[in-house]
C-alpha positions as CSV (number, residue, x, y, z in Angstrom):
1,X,77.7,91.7,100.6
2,X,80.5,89.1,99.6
3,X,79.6,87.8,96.1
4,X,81.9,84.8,94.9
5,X,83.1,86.0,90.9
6,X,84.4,84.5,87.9
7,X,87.2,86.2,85.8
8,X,85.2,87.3,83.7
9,X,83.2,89.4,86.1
10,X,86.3,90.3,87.7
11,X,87.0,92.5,85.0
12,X,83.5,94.3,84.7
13,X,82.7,94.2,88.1
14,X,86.1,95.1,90.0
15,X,88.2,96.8,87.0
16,X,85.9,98.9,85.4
17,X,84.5,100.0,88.9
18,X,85.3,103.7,90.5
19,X,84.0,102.5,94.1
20,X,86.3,100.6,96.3
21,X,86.5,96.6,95.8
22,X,88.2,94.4,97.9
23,X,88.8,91.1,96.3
24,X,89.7,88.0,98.3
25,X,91.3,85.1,96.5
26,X,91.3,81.9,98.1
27,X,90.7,78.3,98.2
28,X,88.4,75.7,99.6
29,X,90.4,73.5,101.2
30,X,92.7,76.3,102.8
31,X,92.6,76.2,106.3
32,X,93.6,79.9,106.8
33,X,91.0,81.0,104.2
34,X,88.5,79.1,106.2
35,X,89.9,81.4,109.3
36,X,89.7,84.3,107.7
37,X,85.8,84.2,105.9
38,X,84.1,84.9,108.6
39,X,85.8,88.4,109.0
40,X,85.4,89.1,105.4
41,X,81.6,88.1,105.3
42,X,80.7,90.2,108.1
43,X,83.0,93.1,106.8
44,X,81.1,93.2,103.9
45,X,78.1,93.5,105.7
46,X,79.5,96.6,107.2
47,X,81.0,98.5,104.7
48,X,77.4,97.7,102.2
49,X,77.1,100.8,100.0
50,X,80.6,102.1,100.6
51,X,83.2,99.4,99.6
52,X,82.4,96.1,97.4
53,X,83.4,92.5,98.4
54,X,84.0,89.8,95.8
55,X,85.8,86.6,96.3
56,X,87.3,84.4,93.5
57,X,88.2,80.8,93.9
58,X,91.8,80.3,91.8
59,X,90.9,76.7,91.6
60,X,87.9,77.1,89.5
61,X,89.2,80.5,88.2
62,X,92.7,79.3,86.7
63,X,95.1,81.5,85.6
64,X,93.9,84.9,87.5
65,X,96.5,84.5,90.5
66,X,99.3,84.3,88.0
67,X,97.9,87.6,86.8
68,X,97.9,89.5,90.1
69,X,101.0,87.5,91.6
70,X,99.4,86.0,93.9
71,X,101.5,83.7,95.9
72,X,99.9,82.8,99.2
73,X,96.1,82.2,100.3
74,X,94.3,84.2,101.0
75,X,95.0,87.4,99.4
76,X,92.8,90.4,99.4
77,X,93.6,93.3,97.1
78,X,92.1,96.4,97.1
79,X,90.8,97.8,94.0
80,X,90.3,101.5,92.9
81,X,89.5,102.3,89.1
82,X,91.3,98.9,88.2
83,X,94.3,100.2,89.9
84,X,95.7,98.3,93.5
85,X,95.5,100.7,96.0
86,X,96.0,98.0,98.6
87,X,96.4,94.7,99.8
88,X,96.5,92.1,102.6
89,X,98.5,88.6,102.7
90,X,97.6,85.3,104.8
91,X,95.8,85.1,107.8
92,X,95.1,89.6,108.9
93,X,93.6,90.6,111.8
94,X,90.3,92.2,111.3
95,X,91.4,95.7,112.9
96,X,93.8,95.5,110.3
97,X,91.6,94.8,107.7
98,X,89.7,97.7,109.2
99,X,92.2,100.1,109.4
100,X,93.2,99.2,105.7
101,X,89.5,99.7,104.4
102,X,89.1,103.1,106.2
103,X,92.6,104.2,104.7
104,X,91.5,103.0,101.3
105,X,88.1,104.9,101.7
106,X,89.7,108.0,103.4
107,X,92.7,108.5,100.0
108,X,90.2,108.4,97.4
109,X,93.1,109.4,94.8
């Protein structure tokens, strides 16, 4: 399932894990993050057990967007062992999103 995060979480819960995590960062009031959430939801519900979803909000998370360069919303990166393995930018296509997962879950390196 999706779980919403803080940065502090971010680092126990997406860095130090081994397993997949795809990490949306968005905002409220974005239109094309409203688009998108849907997709992501019910992508999490999919991939439960195999991949983790997290989303943090950079407007009650300050500061973590500057870390990742983050420069347009939404932005999902894809997390393996704290390293990015991959990421999508704006508004993606769900077989996109799709095909990125099952690359990401298929090079395991």
């Amino acid at each position: 399932m999706n779980r919403k995060i803080t940065k502090d979480e971010f680092r126990k819960e997406v860095m130090a894990s081994t397993q997949l995590s795809l990490v949306k960062f968005k905002t409220d009031w974005s239109g094309t993050c409203q688009i998108i959430e849907p997709i992501y939801n019910d992508l999490a519900k999919s991939y439960k057990g195999v991949v983790n979803f997290f989303t943090v909000d950079v407007e009650s998370e300050k500061g973590i967007e500057k870390e990742y360069s983050i420069m347009e919303l939404p932005t999902i990166l894809f997390f393996r062992a704290g390293k990015i393995v991959d990421h999508a930018v704006g508004l993606t296509s769900r077989n996109i999103l799709i095909s990125k997962i099952e690359n990401a879950i298929a090079n395991r390196n």
